[in-house]
N, C-alpha and C positions, 0 to 999 in steps of 0.2 A: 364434448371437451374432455380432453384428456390428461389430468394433472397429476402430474408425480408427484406425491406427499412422502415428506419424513419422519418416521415415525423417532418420537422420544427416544433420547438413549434411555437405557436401561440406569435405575439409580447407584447401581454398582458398578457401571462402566466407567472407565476413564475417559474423559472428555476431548474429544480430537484435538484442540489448543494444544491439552496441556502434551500430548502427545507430541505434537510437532512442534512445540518447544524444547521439550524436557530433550528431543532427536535432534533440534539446535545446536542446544547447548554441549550436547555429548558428544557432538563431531567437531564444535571448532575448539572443546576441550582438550578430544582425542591428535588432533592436529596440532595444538601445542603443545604437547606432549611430545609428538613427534617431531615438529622443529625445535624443541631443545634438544633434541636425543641426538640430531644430528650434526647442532653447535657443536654440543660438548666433543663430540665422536672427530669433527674437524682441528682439535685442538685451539688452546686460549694463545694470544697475544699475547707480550710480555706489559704492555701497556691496559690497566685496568677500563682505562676513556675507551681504546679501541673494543675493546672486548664488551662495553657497554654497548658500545655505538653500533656494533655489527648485530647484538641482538636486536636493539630496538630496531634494525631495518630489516629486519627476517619477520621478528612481529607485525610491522609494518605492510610489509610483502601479504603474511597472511589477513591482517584485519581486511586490506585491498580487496581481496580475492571474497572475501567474509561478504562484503560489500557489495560486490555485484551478482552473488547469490538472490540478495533479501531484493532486490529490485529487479529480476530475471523475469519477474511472475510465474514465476511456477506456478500451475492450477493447484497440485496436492498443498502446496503451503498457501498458497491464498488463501484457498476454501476454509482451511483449517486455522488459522490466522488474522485474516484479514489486510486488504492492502495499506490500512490506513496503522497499522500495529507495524508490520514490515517499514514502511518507510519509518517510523518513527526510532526505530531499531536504525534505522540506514545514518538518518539525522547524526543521531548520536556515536554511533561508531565513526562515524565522520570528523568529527569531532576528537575522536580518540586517534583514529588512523593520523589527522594532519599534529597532534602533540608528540606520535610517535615519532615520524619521518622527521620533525624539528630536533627530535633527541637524537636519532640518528646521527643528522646532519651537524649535530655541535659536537657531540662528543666526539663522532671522526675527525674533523678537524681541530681538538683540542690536541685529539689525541698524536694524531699524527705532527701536527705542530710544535708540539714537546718534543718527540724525538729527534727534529729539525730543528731546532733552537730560534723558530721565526713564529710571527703573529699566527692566530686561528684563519685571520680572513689571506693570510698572504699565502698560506697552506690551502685553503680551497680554492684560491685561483690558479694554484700550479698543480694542484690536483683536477681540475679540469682542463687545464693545460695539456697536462699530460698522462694523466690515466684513461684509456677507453671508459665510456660509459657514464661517467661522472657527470659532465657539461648536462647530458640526458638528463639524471637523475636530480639536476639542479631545475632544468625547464618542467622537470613534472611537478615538485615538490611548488615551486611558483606557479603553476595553474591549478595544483588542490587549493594552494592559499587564496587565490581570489576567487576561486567555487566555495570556499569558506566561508569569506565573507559575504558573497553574494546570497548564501544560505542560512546566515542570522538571521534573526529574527525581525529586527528594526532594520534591514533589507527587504528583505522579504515581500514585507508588505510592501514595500513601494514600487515592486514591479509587476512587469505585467509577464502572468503564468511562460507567455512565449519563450519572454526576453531570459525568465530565469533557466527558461528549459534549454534555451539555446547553449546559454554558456555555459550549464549541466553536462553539455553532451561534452567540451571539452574534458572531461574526466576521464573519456577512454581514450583521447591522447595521453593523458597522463597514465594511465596504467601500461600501453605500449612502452614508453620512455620507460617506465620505473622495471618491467620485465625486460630490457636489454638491457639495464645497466645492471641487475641482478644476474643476467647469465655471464654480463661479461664481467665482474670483477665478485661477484659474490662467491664465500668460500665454500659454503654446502656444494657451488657448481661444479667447485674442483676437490672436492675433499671424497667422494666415493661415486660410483654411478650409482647407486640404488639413492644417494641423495639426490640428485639428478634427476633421478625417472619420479621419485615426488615429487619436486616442486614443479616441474614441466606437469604429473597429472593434477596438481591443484588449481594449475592456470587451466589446463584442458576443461576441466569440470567446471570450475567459473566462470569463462569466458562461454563453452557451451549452454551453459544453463541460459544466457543472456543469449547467446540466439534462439536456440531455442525457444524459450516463452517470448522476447521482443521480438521476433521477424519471425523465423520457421512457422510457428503455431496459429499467429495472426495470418499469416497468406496465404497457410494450408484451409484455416478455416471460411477464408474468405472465398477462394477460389471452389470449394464445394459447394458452400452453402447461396452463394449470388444475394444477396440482401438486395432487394430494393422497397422503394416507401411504396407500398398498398395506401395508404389513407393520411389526409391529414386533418384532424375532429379538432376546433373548436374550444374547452370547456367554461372560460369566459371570455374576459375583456385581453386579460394580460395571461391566459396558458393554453397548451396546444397538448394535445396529443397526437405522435406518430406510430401509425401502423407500420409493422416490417414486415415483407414477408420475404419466403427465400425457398431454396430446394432441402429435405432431409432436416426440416428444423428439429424434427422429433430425435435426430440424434446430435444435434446441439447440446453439451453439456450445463444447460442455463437452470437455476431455482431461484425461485419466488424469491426475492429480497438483494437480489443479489445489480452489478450495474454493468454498464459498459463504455467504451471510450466509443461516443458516435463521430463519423467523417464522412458530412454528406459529401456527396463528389457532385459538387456545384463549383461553376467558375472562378467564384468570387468565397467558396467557403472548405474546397476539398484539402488544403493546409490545415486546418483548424478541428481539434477533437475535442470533445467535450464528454464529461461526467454524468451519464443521467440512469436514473435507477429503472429496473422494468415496474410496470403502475399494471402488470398483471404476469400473475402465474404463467409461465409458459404453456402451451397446451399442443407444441410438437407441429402447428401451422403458422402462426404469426407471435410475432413480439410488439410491445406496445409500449412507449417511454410516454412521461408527460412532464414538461417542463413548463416554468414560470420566465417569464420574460424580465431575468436581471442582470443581460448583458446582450451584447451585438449578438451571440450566435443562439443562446436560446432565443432570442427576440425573430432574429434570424428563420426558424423552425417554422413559422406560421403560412412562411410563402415556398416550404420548400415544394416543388410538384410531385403528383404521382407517378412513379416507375423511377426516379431519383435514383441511382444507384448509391449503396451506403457500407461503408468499408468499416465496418467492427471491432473492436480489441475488447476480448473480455468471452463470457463470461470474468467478472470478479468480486471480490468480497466476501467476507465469512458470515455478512449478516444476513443468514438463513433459520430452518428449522433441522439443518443440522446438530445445531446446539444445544436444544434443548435437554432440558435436563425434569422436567414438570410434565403433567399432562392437561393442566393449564394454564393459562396464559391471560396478559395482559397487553396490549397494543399498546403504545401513547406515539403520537401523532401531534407535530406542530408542524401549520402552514402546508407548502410544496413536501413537505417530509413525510404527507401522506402516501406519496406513490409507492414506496418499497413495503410501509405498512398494508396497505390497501393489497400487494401483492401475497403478502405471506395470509393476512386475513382465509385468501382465499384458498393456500396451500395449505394451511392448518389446520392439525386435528385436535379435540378436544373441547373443552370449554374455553371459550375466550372471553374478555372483555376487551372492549376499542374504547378509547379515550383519544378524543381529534380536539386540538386545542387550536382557536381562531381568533383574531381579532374580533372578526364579523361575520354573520352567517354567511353573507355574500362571496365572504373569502373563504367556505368549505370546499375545497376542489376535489370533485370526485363522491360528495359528501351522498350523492340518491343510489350509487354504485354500493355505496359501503354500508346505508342501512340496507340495501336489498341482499346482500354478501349476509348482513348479520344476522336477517331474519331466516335465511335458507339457510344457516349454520348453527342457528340457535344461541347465537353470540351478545351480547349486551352492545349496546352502544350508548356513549356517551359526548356530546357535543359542548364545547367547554367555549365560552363568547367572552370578548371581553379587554379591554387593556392589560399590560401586563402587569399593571402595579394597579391594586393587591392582587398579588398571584394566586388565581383560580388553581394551581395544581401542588398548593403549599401542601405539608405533610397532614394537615386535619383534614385538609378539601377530597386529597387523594385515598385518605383513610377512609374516607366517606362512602366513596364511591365505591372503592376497592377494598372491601375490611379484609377481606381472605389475601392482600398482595405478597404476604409475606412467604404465601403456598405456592405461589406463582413464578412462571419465567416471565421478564419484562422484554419485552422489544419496544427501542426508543429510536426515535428518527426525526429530526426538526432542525431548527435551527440553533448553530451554536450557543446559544444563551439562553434557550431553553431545555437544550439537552443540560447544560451545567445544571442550573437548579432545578430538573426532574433528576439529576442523579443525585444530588445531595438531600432531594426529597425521601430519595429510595435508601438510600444510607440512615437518614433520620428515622425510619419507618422499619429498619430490621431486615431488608430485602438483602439477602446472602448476594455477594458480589459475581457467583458463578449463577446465579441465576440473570444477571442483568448483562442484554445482548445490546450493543449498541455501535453505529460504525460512522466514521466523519472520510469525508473526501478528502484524501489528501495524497498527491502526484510525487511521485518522483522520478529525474531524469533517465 
């Protein structure tokens, strides 16, 4: 077996996050920068409303563009990031983009309304009437508004992954509509060519990135590498493990900890992708997911056949040993959120301790894999039983176990509710926040 291990950053390095943040922040600083330069350079309105209203739709235009960056998947920002940090940046600029485009759209029409001596609303019906572009820029601004809503919170929950992805994908109607009504009535378009050749490259770059990592990357990697299931194991009553295998895995970009979007190509299941982390180190021949049976398509997993063809998206996620910052380590593990643990276990150097938190023994998934992993690495294990109230991993239990945690990088993987209160354990306990690695599932359109 052949496992690529990462070694520790150096304690004086800077930490790739903050890197490809701090590279974030400087470019969509730098680009506003830039679209005011080229406001100003276009000349102001004699109405202060319009001159308001043009910038909030220039910032608008670029938050847009902002936006379909951070969900492009880029590999270098994933890895370094994480996809579950990216959409949540998405969420909320989302949020900011739909309050800009509303300022836009009021103060134009206040604006222009006052110069006409008639209502705001009777001024945007004859400005779609009669401006090109406008009507456009009315139909995108109402499909952000209901991907808005459908992306609250108390939404959210109530539907199903498909449904919210469905009407997600209307968003790149709306950035069509919103870039021809910015070529055809926006002033930067007609105020220089070198304005121009910017905003045309900042759609170029954002609309490219989004092929790029959504479709180019996936079907380049797909068509080389041929996935199909080798195996389908058992490990009790309600979880499966699947073997992958394929051509050139070894030059698959995949590490221990990290997940992918599976799509068996079965008749009844090749629509439907699902989130499952690798439950072992890559070793350059096969891939191995293991899932728990708490929905139609992990449940689904148990009857998939051998030679199934299986279409991939990913490598993704930053929850690796890229991160590290220690040369030891602590695992914590609830439930099914052993798989990624259990993978890095095995790609990791150093001293570790494992800490698998269960209901009941019966529910340790993986649990003879992980002391045999611990004893060939010299690693501690600890098997933690029990209800969750009184919590087995409160800050005295985990001190216990772990008196040295605060010398340590944490890797946490579980279920929501027990990631919250081991992190508030780790916070109660002194553990520096750049040591604590931890990554939640969470999709975006």
């Amino acid at each position: 077996m052949t496992t690529v291990q990462s070694p520790p950053a150096p304690p004086t390095a800077i930490r790739p996050r903050v890197v490809a943040r701090t590279g974030l922040y400087a470019v969509l600083a730098a680009n506003a920068a830039v679209v005011a330069y080229f406001f100003a350079q276009a000349g102001f309105a004699s109405n202060a409303l319009i001159v308001i209203g043009r910038l909030a739709g220039l910032y608008g235009a670029l938050i847009m563009a902002f936006q379909l960056v951070l969900v492009a998947r880029l590999p270098w920002l994933d890895r370094r990031i994480g996809m579950d940090r990216l959409t949540a940046w998405h969420r909320w600029t989302g949020f900011a983009l739909l309050w800009t485009l509303l300022a836009h759209a009021v103060f134009i029409s206040f604006g222009y309304a006052d110069g006409a001596g008639v209502g705001p609303v009777t001024e945007l019906v004859d400005l779609a009437e009669t401006t090109e572009g406008v009507l456009r820029a009315i139909v995108a601004l109402g499909i952000l508004l209901v991907v808005g809503a459908v992306s609250a919170r108390f939404a959210r929950r109530r539907l199903a992954y498909e449904t919210w992805h469905f009407v997600h994908l209307y968003t790149y109607v709306a950035v069509v509509l919103a870039l021809t009504h910015q070529v055809a009535v926006g002033t930067t378009f007609t105020s220089s060519s070198a304005a121009r050749t910017y905003w045309y490259g900042v759609w170029t770059v954002a609309l490219g990135a989004v092929a790029l990592g959504r479709l180019v990357l996936p079907l380049w990697r797909n068509s080389r590498h041929q996935f199909r299931v080798s195996a389908v194991v058992p490990e009790s009553d309600d979880v499966v493990s699947v073997h992958i295998t394929g051509k050139d895995l070894d030059k698959l970009p995949a590490q221990a900890g990290q997940f992918f979007l599976w799509r068996f190509l079965t008749r009844d299941r090749w629509w439907q992708a699902n989130p499952f982390s690798l439950s072992a180190a890559p070793d350059g021949r096969t891939l191995r997911l293991t899932a728990k049976a708490a929905g139609a398509g992990s449940a689904a997993l148990r009857h998939v056949k051998v030679g199934t063809r299986v279409f991939a998206e990913g490598p993704y996620g930053a929850f690796t040993t890229l991160h590290r910052t220690r040369t030891e380590s602590l695992l914590i593990a609830g439930g099914v959120g052993v798989t990624p643990i259990r993978a890095i276990l095995e790609d990791i150097e150093g001293h570790a301790v494992v800490v698998y938190r269960v209901a009941s023994e019966r529910d340790a998934v993986l649990y003879d894999e992980l002391r045999d992993l611990a004893l060939a690495k010299g690693a501690e294990l600890h098997l933690v039983t029990g209800p969750p109230v009184p919590d087995k991993l409160a800050p005295s239990e985990l001190a216990r176990l772990v008196p040295d945690i605060a010398e340590r990088d944490v890797f946490l993987c579980g279920p929501p509710p027990m990631m919250n209160a081991v992190l508030r354990t780790l916070d109660d306990l002194g553990v520096p926040k750049r040591q604590v690695h931890f990554e939640r599932f969470s999709l975006a359109g």
